[in-house]
N, C-alpha and C positions, 0 to 999 in steps of 0.2 A: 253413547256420547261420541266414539269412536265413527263411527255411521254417518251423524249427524256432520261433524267437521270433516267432513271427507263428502258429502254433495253440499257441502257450502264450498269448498275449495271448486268441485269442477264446475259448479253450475256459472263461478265467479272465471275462472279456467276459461269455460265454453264463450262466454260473454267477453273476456279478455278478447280470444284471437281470431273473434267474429268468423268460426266456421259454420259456414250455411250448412256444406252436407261436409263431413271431414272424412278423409282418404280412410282404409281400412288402416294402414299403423295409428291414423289421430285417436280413431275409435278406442283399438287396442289401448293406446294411453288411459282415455279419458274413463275407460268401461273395466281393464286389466287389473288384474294387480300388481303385487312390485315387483316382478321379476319382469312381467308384463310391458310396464311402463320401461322399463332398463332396456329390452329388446325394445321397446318401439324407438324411442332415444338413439341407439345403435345403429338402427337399419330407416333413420330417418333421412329422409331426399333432402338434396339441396333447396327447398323451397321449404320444407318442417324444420329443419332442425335448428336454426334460430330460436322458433318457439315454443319447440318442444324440450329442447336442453334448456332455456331461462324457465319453462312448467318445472321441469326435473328438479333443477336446484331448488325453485321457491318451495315446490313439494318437499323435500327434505328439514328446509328448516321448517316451516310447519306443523312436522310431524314429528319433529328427533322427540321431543319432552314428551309425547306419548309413547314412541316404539323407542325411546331408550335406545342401547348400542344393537341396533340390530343390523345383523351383515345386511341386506336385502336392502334398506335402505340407504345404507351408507353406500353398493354398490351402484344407486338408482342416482346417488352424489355424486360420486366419482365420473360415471356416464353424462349427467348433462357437465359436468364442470369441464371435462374432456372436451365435448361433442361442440360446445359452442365454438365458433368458427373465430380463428385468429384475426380472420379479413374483416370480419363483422367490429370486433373488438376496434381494431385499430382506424375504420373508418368511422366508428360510431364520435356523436359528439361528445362534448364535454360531460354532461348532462350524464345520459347513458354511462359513463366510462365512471364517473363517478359513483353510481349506483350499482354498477355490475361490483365495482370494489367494494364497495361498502357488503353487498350479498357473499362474498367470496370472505369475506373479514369473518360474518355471522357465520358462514359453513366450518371455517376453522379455528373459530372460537368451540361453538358448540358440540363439534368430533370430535371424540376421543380418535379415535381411529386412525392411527398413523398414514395408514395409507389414502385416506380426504385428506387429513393435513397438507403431506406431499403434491398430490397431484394440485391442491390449490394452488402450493408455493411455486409447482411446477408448471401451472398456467399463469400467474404472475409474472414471473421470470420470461418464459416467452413472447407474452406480449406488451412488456414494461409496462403493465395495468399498473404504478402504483402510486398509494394513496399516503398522507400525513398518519393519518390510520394504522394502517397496515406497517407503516415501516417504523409509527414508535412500539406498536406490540411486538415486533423481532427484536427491535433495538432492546428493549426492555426484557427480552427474556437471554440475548446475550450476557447483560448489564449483569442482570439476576440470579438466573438459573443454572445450578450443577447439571453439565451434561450428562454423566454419568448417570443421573436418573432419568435418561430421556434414551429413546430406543439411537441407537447411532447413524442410523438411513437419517430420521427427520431431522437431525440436530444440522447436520453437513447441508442438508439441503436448506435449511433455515438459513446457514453462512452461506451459499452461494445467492440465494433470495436477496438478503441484503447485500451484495458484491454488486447484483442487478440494478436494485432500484434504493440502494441508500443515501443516507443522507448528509449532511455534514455532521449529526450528531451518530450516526452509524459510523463515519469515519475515524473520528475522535473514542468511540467504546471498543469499537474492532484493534484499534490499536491498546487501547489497555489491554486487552484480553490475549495479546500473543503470548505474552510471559508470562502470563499467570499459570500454575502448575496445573490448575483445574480442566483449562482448555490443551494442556500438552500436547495428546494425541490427535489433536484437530488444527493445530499451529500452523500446518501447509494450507488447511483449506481457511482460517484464519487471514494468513498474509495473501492470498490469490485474492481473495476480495477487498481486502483491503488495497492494494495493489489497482484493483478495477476501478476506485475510487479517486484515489491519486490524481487523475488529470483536472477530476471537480475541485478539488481541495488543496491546490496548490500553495496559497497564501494559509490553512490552518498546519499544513506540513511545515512551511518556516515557523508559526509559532509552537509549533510541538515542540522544534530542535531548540528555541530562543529560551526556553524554561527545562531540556529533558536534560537526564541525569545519563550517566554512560551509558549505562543498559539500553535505555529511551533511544539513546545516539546511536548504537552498535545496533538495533532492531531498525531502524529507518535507514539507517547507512546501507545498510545490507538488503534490505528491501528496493533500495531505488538504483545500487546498482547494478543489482542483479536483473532490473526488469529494462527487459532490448524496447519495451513499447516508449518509453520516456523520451522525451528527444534529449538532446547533449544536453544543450542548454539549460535544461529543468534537474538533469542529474549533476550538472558542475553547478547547478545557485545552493543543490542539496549540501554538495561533498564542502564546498566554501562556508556555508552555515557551519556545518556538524564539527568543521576545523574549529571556525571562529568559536564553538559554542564548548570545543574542547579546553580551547587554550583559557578562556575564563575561567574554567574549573577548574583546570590544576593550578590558573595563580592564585583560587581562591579558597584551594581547601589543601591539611596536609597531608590525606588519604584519596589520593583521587583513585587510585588502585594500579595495576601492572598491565591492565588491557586498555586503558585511553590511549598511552603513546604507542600504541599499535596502530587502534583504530584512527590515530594522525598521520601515522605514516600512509595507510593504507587512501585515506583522504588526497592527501597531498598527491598521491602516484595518481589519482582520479584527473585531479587537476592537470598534471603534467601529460597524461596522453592525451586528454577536450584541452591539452593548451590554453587552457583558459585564464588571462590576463588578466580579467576584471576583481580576480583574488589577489593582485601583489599585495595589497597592502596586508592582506591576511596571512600569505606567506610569508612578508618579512617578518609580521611579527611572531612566525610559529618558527621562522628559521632562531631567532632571536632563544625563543623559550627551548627550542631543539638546543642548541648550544650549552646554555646550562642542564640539561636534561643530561648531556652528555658527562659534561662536568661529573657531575651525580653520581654519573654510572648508572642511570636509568635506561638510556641510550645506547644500545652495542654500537661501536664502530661503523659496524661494514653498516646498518642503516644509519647511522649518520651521514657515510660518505655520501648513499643514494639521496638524504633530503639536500644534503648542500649541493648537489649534480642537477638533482630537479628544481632549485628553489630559480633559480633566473630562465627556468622554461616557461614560469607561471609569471616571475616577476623579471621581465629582463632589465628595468632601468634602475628603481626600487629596490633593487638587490645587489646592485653594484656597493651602496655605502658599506650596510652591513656585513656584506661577504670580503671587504677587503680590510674591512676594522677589525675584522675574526683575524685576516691573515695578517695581518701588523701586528696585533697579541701575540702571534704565535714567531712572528719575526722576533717577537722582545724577549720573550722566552729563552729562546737561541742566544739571544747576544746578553740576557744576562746566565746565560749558561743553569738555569733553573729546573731546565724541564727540559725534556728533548720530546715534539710532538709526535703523534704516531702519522708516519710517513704519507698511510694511505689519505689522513685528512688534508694535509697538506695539497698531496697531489688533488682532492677533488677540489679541492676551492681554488688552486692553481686551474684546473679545468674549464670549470664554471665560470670565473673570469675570464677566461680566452674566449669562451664560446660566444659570450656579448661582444670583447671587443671594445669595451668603452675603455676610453682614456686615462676615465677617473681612476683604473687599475693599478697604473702604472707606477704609483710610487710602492702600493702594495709588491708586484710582480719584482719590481727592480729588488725591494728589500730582499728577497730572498737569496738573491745570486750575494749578496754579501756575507751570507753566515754558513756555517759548517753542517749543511743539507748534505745528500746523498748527491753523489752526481747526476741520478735518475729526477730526482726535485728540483735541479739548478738545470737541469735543461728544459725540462718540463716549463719552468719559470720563463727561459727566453724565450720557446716557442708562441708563449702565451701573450710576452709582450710584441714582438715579431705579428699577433692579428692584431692590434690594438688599429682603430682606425681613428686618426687626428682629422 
């Protein structure tokens, strides 16, 4: 039987790539055995080896359901899947490109053999061959599959394959899968792909942040501003989302936990070096929630002082109401003799108002030279109304 489907294949083979007399390697193919056909594959010229590596491959899957996991064949895989030329791949038409994926799908489906698996995903990869196909059976076996049962070469190279050629539904499971305890050790080669992705997927990264929970937030935060490929622009609409997406949570639950108002501070500092303005209104209302945060004792001081210092770099006109209504509470304070503020907040909203400048300060600024501040705060105060510009 064996016999028979082996001169049905060449005689089909022969007739395939119309050779009238074929060179000694085509022979060696067509007449060798498998180690045979590997070396002809190998040591094929630039005018064979187009269609002696598509013989190689077809001949593999043809034959795996009779030779079973035999190395020889699988090496005789390996070699055409290698051996086809990148140049061929990427000038070929649509047509072809689609059919060569679809044979490279069948080769790693049907191999066990870790090492065909890789070198498919490994020709994938270099020549973005990829198919609807191909990238729901990755996505699918991220989605599904314990690594742990999987040798660790082909798992990491399966995450760089989809980092290559995935999809939006690759972008959306890569990001489930960072936190998961299952994928732990694989978490860097995780976020690198996920990360490759990002620039296709920019409008599903605002809806990740528009529904993610802290963790969600603290794993995308962290992702986008770590990565220098991002322009400003896309990592300040991230850092302004993940604020805005913060401050919801905590008015809307009474466990939002001890690491959100970190990850707000850390937001905000994002914002104030990209200076990015187009967040005031988000800062005021995070300077707003910082304030009672504070209150709380959620809030240590010394970062408070840094939000109210940073909140008019991101909001400078926006920020004038609110930062001078904080300091007129705290003016009333004084004069009902209730509370004495801690100096350093004083001085930073005394700050942060000079640094604008606006006018609307000035009754804020003035209040303070009337009550029993430090003399360090009631200078601090003139200096500040001394920039104001009328």
């Amino acid at each position: 039987m064996k016999k028979l489907l082996l001169n049905i294949f060449l005689l089909s083979f022969t007739s395939l790539i119309l050779w009238a007399e074929g060179s000694n390697n085509q022979k060696r193919f067509v007449g060798g055995n498998l180690k045979d056909k590997t070396t002809s594959v190998k040591e094929a010229s630039e005018a064979e080896v187009v269609d002696l590596s598509k013989a190689a491959v077809e001949f593999s899957i043809n034959y795996k359901d009779i030779m079973g996991d035999d190395r020889e064949l699988s090496a005789l895989a390996v070699a055409g899947i290698i051996a086809i030329p990148q140049s061929y791949i990427e000038e070929a038409p649509d047509s072809e490109k689609k059919l060569l994926s679809e044979k490279f799908l069948q080769v790693y489906k049907i191999f066990d053999d870790n090492t065909v698996k890789i070198t498919v995903l490994n020709k994938i990869s270099s020549c973005s061959l990829n198919g609807s196909a191909f990238t729901s059976t990755l996505n699918d076996f991220i989605k599904t599959e314990n690594p742990a049962s999987y040798d660790m070469a082909l798992v990491k190279t399966i995450i760089q394959t989809i980092g290559n050629i995935g999809d939006a539904d690759s972008f959306g499971i890569l990001f489930e899968a960072i936190p998961k305890k299952d994928w732990e050790l694989l978490r860097g080669d995780l976020e690198k792909s996920f990360k490759m992705l990002l620039s296709d997927n920019q409008n599903l990264t605002l809806e990740l942040i528009s529904k993610g929970n802290p963790l969600e937030l603290r794993t995308i935060f962290d992702l986008i501003a770590k990565n220098d490929e991002n322009s400003k622009n896309f990592s300040a609409e991230i850092a302004e989302n993940v604020l805005l997406r913060s401050i919801y949570i905590i008015d809307n639950s009474s466990s939002a936990g001890e690491d959100l108002p970190v990850l707000q501070q850390e937001a905000l500092a994002l914002l104030k070096n990209l200076q990015w303005t187009r967040a005031s209104n988000t800062a005021v209302k995070y300077f707003e929630q910082a304030a009672r945060e504070y209150k709380n004792g959620v809030i240590k001081e010394d970062d408070f002082c840094s939000i109210i210092t940073s909140i008019p770099i991101v909001s400078p006109i926006a920020s004038i109401q609110p930062l001078s209504s904080y300091l007129v509470s705290l003016n009333q304070l004084m004069e009902d003799k209730s509370y004495t503020p801690a100096e350093n907040v004083v001085l930073s909203l005394i700050s942060a108002l000079g640094s604008v400048g606006d006018k609307n300060a000035f009754d804020a600024l003035l209040g303070v030279t009337y009550y029993e501040y430090s003399n360090t705060v009631i200078a601090a105060a003139r200096d500040a109304l001394a920039k104001l510009k009328w």
